[in-house]
C-alpha positions, 0 to 999 in steps of 0.5 A: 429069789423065787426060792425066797418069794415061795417061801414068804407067801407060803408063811404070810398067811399063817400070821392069822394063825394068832388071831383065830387062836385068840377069838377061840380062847376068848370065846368071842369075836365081838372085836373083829369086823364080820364084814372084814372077815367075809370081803377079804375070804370072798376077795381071796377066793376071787383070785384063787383061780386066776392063780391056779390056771397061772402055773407060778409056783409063787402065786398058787402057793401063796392063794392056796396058804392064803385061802386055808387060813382065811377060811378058818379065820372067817369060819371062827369069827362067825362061830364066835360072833355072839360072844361066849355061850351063856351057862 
């Protein structure tokens, strides 16, 4: 079962992986909350170390994966805010 656990928190956070691709092809992060963006990135790396000193496999896995992928769609969401660059 922790085999399985790993595995899930380890593939959980690449779901963002369609919503980062979406705002970059679309030029624009004008739909997605910035304070959701920023409360859940802050919120990810808050727990991070408390799963890092842990020493469970399941749970260092799952904040590594999670606090990558959150970065990056944090990091889109701003770069995109204004919408696509004006010619």
């Amino acid at each position: 079962m922790k085999t399985i656990g790993l595995l899930a928190a380890t593939i959980l956070p690449l779901w963002d992986i369609p919503l980062i691709v979406r705002i970059v092809r679309r030029k624009s992060s004008q739909d997605i909350s910035l304070i959701y963006a920023v409360g859940i990135w802050v919120t990810a790396l808050m727990m991070a170390p408390s799963a890092f000193v842990s020493g469970d496999k399941l749970a260092i896995g799952f904040n590594t994966m999670n606090v990558i992928m959150l970065t990056a769609v944090m990091v889109v969401t701003i770069k995109y805010r204004k919408g696509p660059a004006k010619s």
